[in-house]
Residue frames as qw, qx, qy, qz and C-alpha x, y, z in Angstrom:
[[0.115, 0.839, 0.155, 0.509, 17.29, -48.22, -16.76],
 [0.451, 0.088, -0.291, 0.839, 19.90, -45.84, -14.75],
 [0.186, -0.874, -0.324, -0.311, 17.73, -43.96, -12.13],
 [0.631, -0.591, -0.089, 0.494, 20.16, -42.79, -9.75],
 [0.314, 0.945, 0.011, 0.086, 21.91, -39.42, -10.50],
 [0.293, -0.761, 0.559, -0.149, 25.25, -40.25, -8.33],
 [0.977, 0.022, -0.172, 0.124, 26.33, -44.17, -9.46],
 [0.505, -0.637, 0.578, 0.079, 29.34, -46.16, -7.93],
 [0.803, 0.451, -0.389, -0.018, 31.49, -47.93, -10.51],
 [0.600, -0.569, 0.559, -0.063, 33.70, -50.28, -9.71],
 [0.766, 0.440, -0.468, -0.008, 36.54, -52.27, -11.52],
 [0.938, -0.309, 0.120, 0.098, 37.78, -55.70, -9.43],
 [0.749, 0.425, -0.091, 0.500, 40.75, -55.77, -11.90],
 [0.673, 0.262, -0.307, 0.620, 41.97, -53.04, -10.41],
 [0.404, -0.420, -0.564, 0.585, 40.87, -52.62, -7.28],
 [0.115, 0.068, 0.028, 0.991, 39.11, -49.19, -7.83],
 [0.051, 0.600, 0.798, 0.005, 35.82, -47.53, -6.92],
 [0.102, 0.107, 0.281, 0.948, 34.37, -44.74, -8.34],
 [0.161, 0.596, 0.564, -0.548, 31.62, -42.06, -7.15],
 [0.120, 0.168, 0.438, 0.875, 30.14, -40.02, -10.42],
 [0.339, 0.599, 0.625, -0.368, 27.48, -37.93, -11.58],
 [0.225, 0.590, -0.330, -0.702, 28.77, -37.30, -14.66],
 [0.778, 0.524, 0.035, -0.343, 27.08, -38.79, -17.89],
 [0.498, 0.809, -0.242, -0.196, 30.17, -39.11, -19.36],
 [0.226, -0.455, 0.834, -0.216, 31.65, -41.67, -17.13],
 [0.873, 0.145, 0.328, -0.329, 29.06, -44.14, -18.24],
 [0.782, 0.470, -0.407, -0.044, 31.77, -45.28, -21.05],
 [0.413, -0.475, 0.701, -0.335, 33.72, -46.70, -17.94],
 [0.930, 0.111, 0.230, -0.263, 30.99, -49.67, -18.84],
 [0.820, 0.531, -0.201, -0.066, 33.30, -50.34, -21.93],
 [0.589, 0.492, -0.614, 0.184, 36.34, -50.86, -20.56],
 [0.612, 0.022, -0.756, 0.230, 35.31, -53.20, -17.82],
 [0.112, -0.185, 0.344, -0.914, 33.75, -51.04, -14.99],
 [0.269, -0.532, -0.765, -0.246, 30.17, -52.15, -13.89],
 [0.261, -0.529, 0.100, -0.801, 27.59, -49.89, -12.02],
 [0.426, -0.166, -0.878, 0.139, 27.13, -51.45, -8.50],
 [0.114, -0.736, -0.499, 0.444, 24.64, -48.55, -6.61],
 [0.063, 0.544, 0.246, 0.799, 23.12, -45.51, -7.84],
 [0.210, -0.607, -0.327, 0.693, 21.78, -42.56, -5.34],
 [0.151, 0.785, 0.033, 0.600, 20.25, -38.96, -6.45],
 [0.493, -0.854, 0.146, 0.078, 22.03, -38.12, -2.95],
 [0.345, 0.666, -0.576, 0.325, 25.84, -37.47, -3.57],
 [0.316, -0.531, 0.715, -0.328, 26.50, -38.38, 0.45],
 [0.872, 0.022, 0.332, -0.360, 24.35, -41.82, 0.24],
 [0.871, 0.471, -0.100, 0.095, 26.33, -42.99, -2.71],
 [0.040, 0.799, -0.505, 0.325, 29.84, -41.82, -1.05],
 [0.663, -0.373, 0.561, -0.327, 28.91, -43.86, 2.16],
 [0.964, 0.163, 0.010, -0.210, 28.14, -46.90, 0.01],
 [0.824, 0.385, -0.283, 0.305, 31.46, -47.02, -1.93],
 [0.067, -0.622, 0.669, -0.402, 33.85, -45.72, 1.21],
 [0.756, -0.271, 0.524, -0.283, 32.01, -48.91, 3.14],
 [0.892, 0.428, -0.041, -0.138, 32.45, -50.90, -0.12],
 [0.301, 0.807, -0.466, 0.202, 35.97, -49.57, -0.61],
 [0.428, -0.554, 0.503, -0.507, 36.74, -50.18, 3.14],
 [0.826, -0.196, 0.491, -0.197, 35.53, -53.89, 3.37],
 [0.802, 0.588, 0.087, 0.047, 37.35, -54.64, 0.22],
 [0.509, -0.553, 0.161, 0.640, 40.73, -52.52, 0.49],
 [0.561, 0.590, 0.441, 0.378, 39.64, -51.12, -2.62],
 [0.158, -0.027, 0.152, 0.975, 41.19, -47.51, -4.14],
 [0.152, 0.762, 0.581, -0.242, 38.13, -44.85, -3.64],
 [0.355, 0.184, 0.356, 0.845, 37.49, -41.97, -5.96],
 [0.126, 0.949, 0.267, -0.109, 34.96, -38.87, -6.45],
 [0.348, 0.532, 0.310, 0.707, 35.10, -35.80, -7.85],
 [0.320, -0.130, -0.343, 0.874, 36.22, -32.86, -5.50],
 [0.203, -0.128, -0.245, -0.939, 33.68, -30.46, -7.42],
 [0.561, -0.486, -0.385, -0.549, 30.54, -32.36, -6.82],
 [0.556, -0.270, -0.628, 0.472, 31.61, -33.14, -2.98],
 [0.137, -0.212, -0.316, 0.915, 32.08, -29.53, -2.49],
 [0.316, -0.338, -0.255, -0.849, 28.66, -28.10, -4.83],
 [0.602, -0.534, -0.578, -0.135, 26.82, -30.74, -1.74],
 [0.441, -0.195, -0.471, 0.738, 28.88, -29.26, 0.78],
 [0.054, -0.007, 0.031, 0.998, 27.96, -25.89, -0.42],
 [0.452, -0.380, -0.502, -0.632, 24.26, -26.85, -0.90],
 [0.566, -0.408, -0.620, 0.359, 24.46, -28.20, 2.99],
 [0.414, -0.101, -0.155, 0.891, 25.75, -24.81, 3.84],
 [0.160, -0.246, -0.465, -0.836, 23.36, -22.86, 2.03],
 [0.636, -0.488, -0.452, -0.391, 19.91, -24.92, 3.39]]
Protein backbone atom coordinates (compact mmCIF):
# COMPACT_ATOMS: atom_id res chain seq x y z
CA UNK A 1 0.00 0.00 0.00
CA UNK A 2 1.20 3.65 -1.32
CA UNK A 3 1.39 5.86 1.87
CA UNK A 4 3.46 8.61 0.83
CA UNK A 5 1.72 11.58 -0.95
CA UNK A 6 5.04 12.80 -2.97
CA UNK A 7 6.68 9.25 -4.58
CA UNK A 8 10.02 9.11 -6.63
CA UNK A 9 9.80 6.99 -9.78
CA UNK A 10 12.48 5.98 -11.46
CA UNK A 11 13.22 4.24 -14.89
CA UNK A 12 17.11 2.66 -15.15
CA UNK A 13 16.36 2.25 -18.92
CA UNK A 14 16.47 5.58 -19.24
CA UNK A 15 18.22 7.08 -16.82
CA UNK A 16 15.31 9.24 -15.38
CA UNK A 17 13.90 10.18 -11.98
CA UNK A 18 10.80 11.47 -11.24
CA UNK A 19 9.25 13.54 -8.16
CA UNK A 20 5.13 13.34 -8.26
CA UNK A 21 2.14 13.84 -6.35
CA UNK A 22 -0.06 13.29 -8.88
CA UNK A 23 -2.33 10.07 -8.89
CA UNK A 24 -2.15 9.96 -12.32
CA UNK A 25 1.47 9.24 -12.71
CA UNK A 26 1.00 5.94 -11.00
CA UNK A 27 0.48 4.40 -14.73
CA UNK A 28 4.31 5.18 -15.10
CA UNK A 29 4.23 1.52 -13.18
CA UNK A 30 3.08 0.14 -16.67
CA UNK A 31 5.53 1.16 -18.77
CA UNK A 32 8.48 0.19 -16.69
CA UNK A 33 8.90 2.91 -13.93
CA UNK A 34 9.01 1.51 -10.29
CA UNK A 35 8.28 3.59 -7.07
CA UNK A 36 11.62 3.79 -5.10
CA UNK A 37 10.58 6.44 -1.93
CA UNK A 38 7.46 8.01 -1.03
CA UNK A 39 7.27 11.30 1.40
CA UNK A 40 3.93 13.40 2.38
CA UNK A 41 6.80 16.22 2.42
CA UNK A 42 7.38 17.51 -1.23
CA UNK A 43 11.16 18.79 -0.03
CA UNK A 44 12.06 15.21 1.68
CA UNK A 45 11.17 13.39 -1.47
CA UNK A 46 13.10 16.10 -3.79
CA UNK A 47 16.29 15.62 -1.58
CA UNK A 48 16.01 11.86 -1.98
CA UNK A 49 15.82 11.75 -5.81
CA UNK A 50 18.37 14.95 -6.47
CA UNK A 51 20.89 12.66 -4.07
CA UNK A 52 19.64 9.59 -6.00
CA UNK A 53 19.84 11.44 -9.32
CA UNK A 54 23.30 12.87 -8.32
CA UNK A 55 25.03 9.52 -7.27
CA UNK A 56 23.70 7.92 -10.35
CA UNK A 57 24.01 10.74 -13.16
CA UNK A 58 20.50 10.19 -13.55
CA UNK A 59 17.98 12.94 -15.50
CA UNK A 60 15.80 14.58 -12.45
CA UNK A 61 12.26 15.76 -12.84
CA UNK A 62 9.29 17.46 -10.71
CA UNK A 63 6.63 19.44 -11.36
CA UNK A 64 7.25 23.31 -11.18
CA UNK A 65 3.57 23.75 -9.72
CA UNK A 66 3.89 21.58 -6.72
CA UNK A 67 7.62 23.00 -5.94
CA UNK A 68 6.23 26.39 -6.01
CA UNK A 69 2.42 25.59 -3.99
CA UNK A 70 5.51 24.30 -1.04
CA UNK A 71 7.39 27.27 -1.67
CA UNK A 72 4.33 29.31 -1.28
CA UNK A 73 3.12 27.28 1.76
CA UNK A 74 6.87 28.00 3.30
CA UNK A 75 6.17 31.60 2.66
CA UNK A 76 2.88 31.76 4.03
CA UNK A 77 3.74 29.72 7.65
Amino acid sequence: MMTGRYKVFINRRMGRILVSGKSEDLSLIEEGWRIIYEDNDWKNAFEYARNYADRHDYVLEWYLEEEKEVLKNALVN
